[in-house]
C-alpha positions in Angstrom: 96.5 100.5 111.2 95.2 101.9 114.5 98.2 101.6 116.1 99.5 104.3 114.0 97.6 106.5 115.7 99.2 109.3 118.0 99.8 109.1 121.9 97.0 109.9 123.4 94.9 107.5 121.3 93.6 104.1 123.2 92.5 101.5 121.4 90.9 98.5 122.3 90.3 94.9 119.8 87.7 92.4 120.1 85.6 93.9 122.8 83.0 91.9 124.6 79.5 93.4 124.2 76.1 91.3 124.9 75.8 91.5 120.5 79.2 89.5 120.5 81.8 91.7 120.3 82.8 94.9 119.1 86.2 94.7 116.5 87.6 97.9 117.8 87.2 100.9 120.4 89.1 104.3 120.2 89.3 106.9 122.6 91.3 109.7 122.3 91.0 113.6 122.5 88.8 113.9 119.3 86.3 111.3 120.7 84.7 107.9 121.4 85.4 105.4 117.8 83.6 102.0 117.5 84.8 100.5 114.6 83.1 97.7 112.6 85.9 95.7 110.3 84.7 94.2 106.9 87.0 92.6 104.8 84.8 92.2 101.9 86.3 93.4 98.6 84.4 95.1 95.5 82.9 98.4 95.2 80.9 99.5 98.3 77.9 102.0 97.2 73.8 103.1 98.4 71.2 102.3 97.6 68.1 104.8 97.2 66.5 103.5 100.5 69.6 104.1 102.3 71.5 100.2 102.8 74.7 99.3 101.5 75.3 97.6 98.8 78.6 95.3 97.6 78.8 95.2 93.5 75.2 96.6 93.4 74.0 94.0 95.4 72.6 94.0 99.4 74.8 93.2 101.5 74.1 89.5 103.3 74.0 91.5 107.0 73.2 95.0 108.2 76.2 96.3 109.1 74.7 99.7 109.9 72.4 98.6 112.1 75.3 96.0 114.1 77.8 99.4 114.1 74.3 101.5 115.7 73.7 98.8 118.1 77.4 98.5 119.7 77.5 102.4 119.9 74.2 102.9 121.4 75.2 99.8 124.2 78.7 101.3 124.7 77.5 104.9 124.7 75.4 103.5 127.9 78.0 101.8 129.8 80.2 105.0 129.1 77.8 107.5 131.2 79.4 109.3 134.0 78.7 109.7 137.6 76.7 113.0 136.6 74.7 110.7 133.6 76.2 112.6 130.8 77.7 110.1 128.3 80.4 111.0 125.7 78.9 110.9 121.9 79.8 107.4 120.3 80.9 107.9 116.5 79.7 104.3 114.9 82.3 103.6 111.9 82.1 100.7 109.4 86.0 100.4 107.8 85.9 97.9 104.4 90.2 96.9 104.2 90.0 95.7 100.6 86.6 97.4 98.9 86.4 100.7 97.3 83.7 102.6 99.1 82.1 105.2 96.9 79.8 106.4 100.2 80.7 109.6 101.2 78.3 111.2 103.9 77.2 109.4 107.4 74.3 106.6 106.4 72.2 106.8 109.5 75.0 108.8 111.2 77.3 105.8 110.6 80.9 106.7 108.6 81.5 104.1 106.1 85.3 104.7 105.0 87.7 102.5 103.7 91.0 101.7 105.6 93.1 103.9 104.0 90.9 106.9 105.1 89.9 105.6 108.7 93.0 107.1 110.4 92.3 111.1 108.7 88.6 110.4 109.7 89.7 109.8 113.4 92.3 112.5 114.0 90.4 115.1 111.7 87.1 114.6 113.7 85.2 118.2 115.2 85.0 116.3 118.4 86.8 117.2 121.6 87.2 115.3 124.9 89.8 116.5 127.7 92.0 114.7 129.2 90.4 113.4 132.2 87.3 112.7 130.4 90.0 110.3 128.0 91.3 109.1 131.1 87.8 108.1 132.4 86.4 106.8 130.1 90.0 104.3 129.4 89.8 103.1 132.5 86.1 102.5 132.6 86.6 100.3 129.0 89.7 98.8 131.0 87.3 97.7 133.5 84.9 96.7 131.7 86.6 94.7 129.2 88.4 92.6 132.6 84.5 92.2 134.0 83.2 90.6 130.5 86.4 88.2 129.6 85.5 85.1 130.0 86.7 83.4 133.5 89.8 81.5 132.6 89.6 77.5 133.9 
């Protein structure tokens, strides 16, 4: 599905990070994307205290907090010569559940696939073109520094 996404749009799959790795990166001119994958099916709600739940029932991991963790690491690594670092939008994508979850949970997005695209392109953030370019090539480099050596 990402790769329906417009020029201008970088994306990057199974991306090393010291919490194992990190399903997908976008960059593009409305932002910085990490993307958590789940392919669990059901219906995909809140709870009161704020965790997802699958069929009214917790979810076996915390996605939220995995999605948070990857996004605060990248957001890190992504910090420019000046220190500044672009924001990091933390998404959690289901591909076969019906998410009924309709405003950030602890700033994550939880949307399902058929949605993730419009959430993307339709995004209030704005990076320039060189700060796109930067940051791509910084993820570029990053990504050949963390593959593991090849025998």
């Amino acid at each position: 599905m990402l790769g329906g996404l417009s020029k201008g749009y970088a994306v990057f799959n199974d991306f090393p990070c010291p919490m194992g790795n990190i399903d997908h990166i976008v960059v593009g001119p409305k932002g910085v994307f990490v993307i958590e994958t789940k392919g669990h099916s059901g219906e995909i709600t809140l709870s009161p205290d704020g965790n997802l739940l699958r069929d009214s029932k917790p979810l076996d991991k915390d996605f939220l907090k995995q999605v948070l963790g990857q996004s605060f690491w990248l957001k890190e690594k992504l910090a420019g010569p000046d220190g500044r670092a672009p924001f990091v939008n933390p998404v959690v994508v289901f591909t076969r559940a019906f998410v009924k979850v309709y405003q950030p949970v602890k700033s994550v997005r939880i949307v399902n696939k058929k949605w993730l695209i419009n959430y993307i392109t339709e995004n209030k953030g704005r990076l320039e073109k060189e700060e796109v370019d930067r940051i791509f090539y910084r993820l570029l480099s990053m990504k050949s520094e963390m593959a593991p050596a090849e025998k």
